[in-house]
GUZALUM-939378 format. One line per field, with one value per residue (C-alpha): residue in three letters; x, y, z. Coordinates in steps of 0.25 Angstrom, whole numbers. Layout:
N
code	[Ala, ...]
xx	[X, ...]
yy	[Y, ...]
zz	[Z, ...]
This chain:
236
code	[Unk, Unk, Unk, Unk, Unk, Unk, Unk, Unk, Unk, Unk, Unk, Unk, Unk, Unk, Unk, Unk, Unk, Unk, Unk, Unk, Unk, Unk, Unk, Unk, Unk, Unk, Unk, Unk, Unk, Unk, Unk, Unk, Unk, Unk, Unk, Unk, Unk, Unk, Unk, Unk, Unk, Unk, Unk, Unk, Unk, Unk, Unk, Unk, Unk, Unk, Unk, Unk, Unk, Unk, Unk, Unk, Unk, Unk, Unk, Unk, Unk, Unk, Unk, Unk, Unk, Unk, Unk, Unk, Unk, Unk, Unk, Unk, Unk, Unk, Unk, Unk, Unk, Unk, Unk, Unk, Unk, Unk, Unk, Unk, Unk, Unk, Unk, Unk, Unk, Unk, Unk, Unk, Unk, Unk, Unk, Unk, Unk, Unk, Unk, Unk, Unk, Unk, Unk, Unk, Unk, Unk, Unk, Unk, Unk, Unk, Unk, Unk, Unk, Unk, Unk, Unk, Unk, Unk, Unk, Unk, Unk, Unk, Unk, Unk, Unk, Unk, Unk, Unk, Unk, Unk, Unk, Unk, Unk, Unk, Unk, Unk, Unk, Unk, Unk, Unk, Unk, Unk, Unk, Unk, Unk, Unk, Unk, Unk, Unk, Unk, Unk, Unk, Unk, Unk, Unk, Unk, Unk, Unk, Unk, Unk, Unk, Unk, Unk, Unk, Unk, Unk, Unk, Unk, Unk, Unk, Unk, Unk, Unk, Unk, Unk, Unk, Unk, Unk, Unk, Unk, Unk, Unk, Unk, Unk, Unk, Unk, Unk, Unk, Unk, Unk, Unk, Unk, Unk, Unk, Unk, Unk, Unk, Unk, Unk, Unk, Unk, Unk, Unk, Unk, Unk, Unk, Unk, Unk, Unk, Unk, Unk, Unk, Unk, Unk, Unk, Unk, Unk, Unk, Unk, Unk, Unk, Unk, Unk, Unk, Unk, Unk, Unk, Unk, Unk, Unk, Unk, Unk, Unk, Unk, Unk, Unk]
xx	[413, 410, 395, 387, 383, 372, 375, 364, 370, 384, 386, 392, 394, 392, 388, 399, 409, 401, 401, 416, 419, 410, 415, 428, 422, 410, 402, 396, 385, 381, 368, 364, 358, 370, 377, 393, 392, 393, 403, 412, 408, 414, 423, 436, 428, 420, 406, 396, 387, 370, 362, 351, 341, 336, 322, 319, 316, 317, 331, 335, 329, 338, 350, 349, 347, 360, 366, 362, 369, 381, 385, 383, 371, 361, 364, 370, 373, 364, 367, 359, 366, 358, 352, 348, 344, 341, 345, 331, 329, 318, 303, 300, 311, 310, 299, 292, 298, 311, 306, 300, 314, 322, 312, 313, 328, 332, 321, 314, 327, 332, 320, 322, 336, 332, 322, 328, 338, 332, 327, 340, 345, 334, 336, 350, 347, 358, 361, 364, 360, 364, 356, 365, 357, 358, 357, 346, 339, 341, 340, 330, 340, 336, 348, 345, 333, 318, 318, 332, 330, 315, 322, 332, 324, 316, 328, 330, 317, 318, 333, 329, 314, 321, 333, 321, 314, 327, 335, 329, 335, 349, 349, 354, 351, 358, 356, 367, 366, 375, 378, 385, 392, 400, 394, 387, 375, 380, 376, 363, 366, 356, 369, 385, 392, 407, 418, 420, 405, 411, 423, 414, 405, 408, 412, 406, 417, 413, 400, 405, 415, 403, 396, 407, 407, 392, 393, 405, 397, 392, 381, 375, 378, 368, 370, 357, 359, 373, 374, 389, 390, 400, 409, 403, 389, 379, 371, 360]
yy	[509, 507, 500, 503, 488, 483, 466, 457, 445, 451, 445, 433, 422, 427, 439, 442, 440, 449, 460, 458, 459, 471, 479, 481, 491, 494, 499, 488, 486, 472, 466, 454, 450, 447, 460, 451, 445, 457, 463, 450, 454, 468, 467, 474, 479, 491, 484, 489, 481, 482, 471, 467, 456, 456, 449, 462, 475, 484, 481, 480, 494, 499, 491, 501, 513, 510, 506, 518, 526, 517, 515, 531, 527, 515, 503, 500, 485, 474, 461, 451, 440, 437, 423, 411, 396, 385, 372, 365, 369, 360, 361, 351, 357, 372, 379, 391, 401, 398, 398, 413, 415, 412, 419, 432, 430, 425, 432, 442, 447, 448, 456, 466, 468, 471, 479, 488, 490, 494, 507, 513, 505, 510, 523, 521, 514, 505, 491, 478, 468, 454, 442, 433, 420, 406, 396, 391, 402, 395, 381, 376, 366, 357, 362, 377, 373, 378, 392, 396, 390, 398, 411, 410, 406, 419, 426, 423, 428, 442, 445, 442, 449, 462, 460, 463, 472, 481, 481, 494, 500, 498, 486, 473, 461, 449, 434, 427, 412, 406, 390, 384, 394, 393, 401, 403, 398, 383, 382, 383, 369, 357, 349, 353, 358, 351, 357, 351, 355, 369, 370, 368, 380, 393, 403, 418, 423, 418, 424, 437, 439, 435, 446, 455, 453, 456, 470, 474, 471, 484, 489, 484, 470, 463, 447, 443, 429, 421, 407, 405, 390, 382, 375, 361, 367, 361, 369, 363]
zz	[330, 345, 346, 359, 363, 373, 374, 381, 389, 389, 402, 397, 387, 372, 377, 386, 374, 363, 373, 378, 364, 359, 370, 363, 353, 356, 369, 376, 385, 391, 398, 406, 418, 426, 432, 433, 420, 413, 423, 419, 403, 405, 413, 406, 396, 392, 391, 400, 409, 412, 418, 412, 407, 393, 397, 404, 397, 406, 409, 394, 392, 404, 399, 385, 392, 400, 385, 380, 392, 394, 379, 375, 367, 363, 360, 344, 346, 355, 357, 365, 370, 383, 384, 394, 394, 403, 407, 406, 392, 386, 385, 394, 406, 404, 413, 406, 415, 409, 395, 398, 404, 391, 382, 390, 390, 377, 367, 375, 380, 366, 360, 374, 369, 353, 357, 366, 357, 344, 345, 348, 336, 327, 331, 328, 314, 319, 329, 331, 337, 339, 347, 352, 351, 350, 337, 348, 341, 327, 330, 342, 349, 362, 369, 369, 375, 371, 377, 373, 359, 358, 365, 354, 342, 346, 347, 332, 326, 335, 330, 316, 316, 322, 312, 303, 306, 312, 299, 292, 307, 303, 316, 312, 323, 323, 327, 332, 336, 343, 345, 356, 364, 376, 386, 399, 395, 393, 409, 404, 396, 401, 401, 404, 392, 392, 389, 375, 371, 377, 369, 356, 358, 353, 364, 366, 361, 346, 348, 353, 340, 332, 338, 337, 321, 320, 327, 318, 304, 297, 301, 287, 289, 296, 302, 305, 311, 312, 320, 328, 333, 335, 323, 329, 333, 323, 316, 307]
């Protein structure tokens, strides 16, 4: 049965590929700051485009209205995959502006997102939703960087809390922690990525089918957190 889907960094990378393979079935909606991003996502597609950044309310509560018109009706499945980081990523080279910049991003653009999306699934006594994080967000590693690595850790405890607390609704919220992944934001790396590093990360694509297999469970099931990496990605 067709879903009505609102996607949060559709513009590219693993947001690009979720929405591009969603669209197939379901109604799609995509949002990200960059207006020609998320033409190239849709193009030859049925997914629907609204500019938007998550770190502003406002525009997120706009970006569901326009949902609620453009979908025929309010959102049943929310996915945020936006996210950023920075080249200068430790303590000692971060300035605080940027450290504000990743929070409002990363983790306070994440709670905008569930929060605007609740009440409609409440009221629906049905939803899902899906973080698209990082295993940054499970392990603190040095080349995340601080803020990502914080952003991420808090993105953790607010998928779970709401998990929580939102199960007698009928909503399930999922974590999903990807490791090394070919993307976009590898120009944010301190140093080049080669090409062999490259052809060992997992592409956008895995995460999208595994996205794709969570929004097809039964409404019943609920995955609360899974880790994708690569096979030669280390773990613990």
């Amino acid at each position: 049965m067709s879903k009505r889907i609102a996607i949060f960094g559709g513009g590219t990378g693993m947001g690009r590929s979720i929405a591009q393979k969603l669209s197939v079935q379901n109604k799609v909606l995509i949002g990200g700051r960059t207006e020609s991003t998320l033409d190239e996502t849709a193009a030859g597609t049925s997914i629907l485009c609204h500019t938007v950044d998550v770190s502003n309310r406002e525009q997120i509560a706009a970006f569901f209205a326009f949902a609620k018109e453009k979908l025929g009706g309010p959102v049943e499945i929310m996915i945020n995959a936006a996210g950023i980081n920075i080249p200068n990523r430790s303590m000692a080279e971060m300035s605080p502006e940027q450290w504000d910049k990743m929070i409002s991003v990363n983790l306070t653009g994440a709670y905008n997102c569930i929060q605007a999306a609740l009440p409609d699934m409440k009221a629906a006594g049905d939803g899902l939703i899906i973080n698209v994080s990082s295993v940054a967000g499970k392990r603190a590693i040095a080349l995340a960087g601080i803020a990502y690595s914080s952003s991420k850790f808090g993105m953790t405890a607010l998928g779970t809390c709401v998990a929580n607390e939102v199960a007698k609704d009928g909503i399930r919220v999922t974590n999903v922690y990807p490791g090394e992944v070919d993307t976009p934001l590898l120009k944010q790396r301190p140093s080049p990525v080669t090409e062999e590093h490259r052809n060992r990360m997992l592409k956008a694509d895995h995460v999208g089918e595994l996205v794709l297999s969570l929004v097809n469970l039964p409404r019943a099931v609920h995955i609360p957190e899974v880790v994708v990496k690569p096979l030669t990605q280390e773990w613990c």
